[in-house]
C-alpha positions in Angstrom: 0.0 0.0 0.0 1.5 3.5 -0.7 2.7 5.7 2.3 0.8 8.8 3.7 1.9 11.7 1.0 1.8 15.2 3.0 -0.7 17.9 1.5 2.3 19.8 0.0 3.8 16.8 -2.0 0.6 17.4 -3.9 1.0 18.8 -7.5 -0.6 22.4 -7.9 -2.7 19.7 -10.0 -3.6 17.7 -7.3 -4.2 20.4 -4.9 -6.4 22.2 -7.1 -8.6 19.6 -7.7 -8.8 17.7 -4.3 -8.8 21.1 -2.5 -11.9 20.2 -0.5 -10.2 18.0 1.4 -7.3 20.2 2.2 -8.3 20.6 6.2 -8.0 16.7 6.4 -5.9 15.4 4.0 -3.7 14.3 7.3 -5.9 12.2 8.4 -7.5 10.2 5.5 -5.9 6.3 5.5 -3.6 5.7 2.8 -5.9 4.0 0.9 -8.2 7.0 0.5 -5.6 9.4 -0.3 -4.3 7.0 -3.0 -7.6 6.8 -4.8 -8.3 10.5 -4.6 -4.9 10.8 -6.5 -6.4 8.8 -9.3 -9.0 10.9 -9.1 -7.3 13.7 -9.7 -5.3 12.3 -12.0 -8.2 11.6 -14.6 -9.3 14.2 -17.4 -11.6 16.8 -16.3 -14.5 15.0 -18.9 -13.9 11.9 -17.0 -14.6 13.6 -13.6 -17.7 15.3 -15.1 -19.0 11.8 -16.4 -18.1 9.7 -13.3 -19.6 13.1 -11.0 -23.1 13.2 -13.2 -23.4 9.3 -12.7 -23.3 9.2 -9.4 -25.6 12.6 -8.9 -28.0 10.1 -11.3 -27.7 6.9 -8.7 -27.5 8.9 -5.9 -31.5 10.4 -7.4 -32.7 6.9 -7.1 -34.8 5.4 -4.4 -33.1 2.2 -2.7 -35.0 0.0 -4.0 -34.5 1.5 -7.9 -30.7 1.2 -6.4 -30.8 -2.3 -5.3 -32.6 -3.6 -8.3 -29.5 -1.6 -10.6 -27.2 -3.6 -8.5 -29.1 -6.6 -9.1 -29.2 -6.8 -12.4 -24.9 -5.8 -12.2 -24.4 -8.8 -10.3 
């Protein structure tokens, strides 16, 4: 698993981009700062697609949700 990287390691890239968890970055696990990096790391179209799907799952009941995941499985 990758170590801890300190706020100021960041890219100007990386800040900008994840700057909403500035105040805490310290204290996310590893493995949460490692997949906000790839976050970042994507194209801004890829963040817009991936952010407007989950505003579209996160508009559907729980049970519309567990029948999507139902059908995924």
């Amino acid at each position: 698993m990758a170590d801890p990287v300190k706020w100021e390691a960041l890219s100007s890239t990386e800040q900008s981009v994840l700057k909403a968890f500035q105040g805490e970055w310290s204290t996310l696990p590893d493995k949460t700062q490692s997949s906000l990096r790839r976050w970042a790391a994507k194209p801004a179209s890829e963040r817009a697609r991936i952010k407007q799907r989950f505003g579209d799952w996160k508009q559907l009941s729980s049970s519309q949700q567990q029948n999507v995941a139902k059908q995924l499985k």
